[in-house]
N, C-alpha and C positions, 0 to 999 in steps of 0.2 A: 504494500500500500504506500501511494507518494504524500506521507503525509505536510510536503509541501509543494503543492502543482504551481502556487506564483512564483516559485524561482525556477520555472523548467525557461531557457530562452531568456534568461539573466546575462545582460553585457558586463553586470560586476564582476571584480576577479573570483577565481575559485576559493570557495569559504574549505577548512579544513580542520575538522573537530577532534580532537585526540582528547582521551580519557587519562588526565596526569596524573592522578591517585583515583582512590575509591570512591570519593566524595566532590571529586573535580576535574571540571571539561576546560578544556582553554582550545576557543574556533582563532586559525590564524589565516593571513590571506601569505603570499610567497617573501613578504617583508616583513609582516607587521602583528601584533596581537588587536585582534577584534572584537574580543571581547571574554569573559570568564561566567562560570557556573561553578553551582556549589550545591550540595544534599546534606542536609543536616536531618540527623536523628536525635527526636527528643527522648526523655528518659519513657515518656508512655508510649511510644514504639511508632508514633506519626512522622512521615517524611517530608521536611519542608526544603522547599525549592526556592533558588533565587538567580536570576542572571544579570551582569551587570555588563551591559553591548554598545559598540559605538553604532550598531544602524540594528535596521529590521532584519537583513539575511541574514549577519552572524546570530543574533536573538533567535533567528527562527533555526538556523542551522542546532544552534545547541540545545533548545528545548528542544528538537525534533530526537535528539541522540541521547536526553535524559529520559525523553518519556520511552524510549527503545530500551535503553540500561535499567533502568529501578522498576522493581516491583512497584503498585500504584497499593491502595491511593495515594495523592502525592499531594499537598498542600502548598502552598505559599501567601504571601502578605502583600497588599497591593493596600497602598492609599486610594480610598477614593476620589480624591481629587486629580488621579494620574489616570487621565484616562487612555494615554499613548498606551501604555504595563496592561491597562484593563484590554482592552484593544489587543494586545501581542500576546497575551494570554490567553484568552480566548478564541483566538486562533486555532489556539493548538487543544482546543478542548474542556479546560478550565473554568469553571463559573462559580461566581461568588454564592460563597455559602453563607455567610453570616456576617455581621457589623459590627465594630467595637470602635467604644468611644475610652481615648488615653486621656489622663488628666497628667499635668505635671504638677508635682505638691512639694512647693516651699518648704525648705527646712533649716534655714538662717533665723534670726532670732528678728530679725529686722520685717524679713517677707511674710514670716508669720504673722507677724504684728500689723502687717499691712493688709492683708488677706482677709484675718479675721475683721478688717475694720471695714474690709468692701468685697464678701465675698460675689462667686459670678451669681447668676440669677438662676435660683432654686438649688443653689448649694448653701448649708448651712457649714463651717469650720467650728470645731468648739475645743479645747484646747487639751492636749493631752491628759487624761486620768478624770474630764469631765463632764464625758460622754453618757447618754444612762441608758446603762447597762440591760435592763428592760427592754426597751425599745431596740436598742441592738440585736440582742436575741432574739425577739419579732421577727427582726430582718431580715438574720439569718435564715430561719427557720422557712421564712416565703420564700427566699432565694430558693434557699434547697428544695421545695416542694416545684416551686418555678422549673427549674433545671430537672429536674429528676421524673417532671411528666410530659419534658419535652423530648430534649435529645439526650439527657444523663452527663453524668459528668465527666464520663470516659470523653467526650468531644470537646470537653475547655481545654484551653491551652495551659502549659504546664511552663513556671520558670525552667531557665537554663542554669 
């Protein structure tokens, strides 16, 4: 199967993907590096993907040669706001499964101080040790039931 027919009749140079270790692709053209790939295994056994390419053939070259090498299913992280990655992704098969929203949380004595005095809209900050503890528990507790009648917990993502 060509699972790239838009590069059949390509006046680009010839892309050329070679597998440098276990976990990485590097596509080069007859001078140059065009771009890298990488597979990471997290500790709950999911495989995340990432390529970082100067154009679309080597991108498509080397996802063409990852989704050939690794067993699937295969994940990866794409900002939404990148819709070129959403776009090369999907190319080759890929669709977003789920959303997540990242906060970055102040921990200077200064940003806290400022944070607490203007936090964003519908986030309340309250300061370490006086949070209650109650209503946490709640929280938790909905989470968990949240998650657990949806897709379970085996599908969150797991620190590195």
């Amino acid at each position: 199967m060509d699972m790239n027919p838009s590069l059949a009749g390509s006046t680009h140079p010839a892309v050329n993907v070679s597998r440098v270790s276990h976990t990485q692709w590097r596509a080069t053209d007859d001078t140059r590096v065009l771009g890298q790939a990488d597979a990471t295994e997290r500790p709950d056994g999911r495989i995340f993907i990432s390529i970082d390419a100067w154009n679309d053939i080597a991108f498509d070259h080397l996802a063409a040669a990852m989704l050939t090498d690794l067993q699937g299913p295969l994940h990866t992280i794409v900002d939404e706001s990148d819709s070129d990655l959403l776009v090369s992704w999907k190319r080759h098969g890929l669709v977003p499964r789920r959303r997540e929203l990242e906060f970055r949380v102040p921990t200077s004595h200064q940003a806290v101080r400022d944070a607490l005095a203007s936090p964003p809209a519908g986030i309340t900050l309250v300061p370490f040790g006086m949070a209650n503890e109650q209503q946490l528990d709640e929280l938790d507790c909905r989470i968990r039931r949240e998650v657990d009648a949806a897709s379970g917990w085996h599908t969150m993502p797991t620190a590195l």
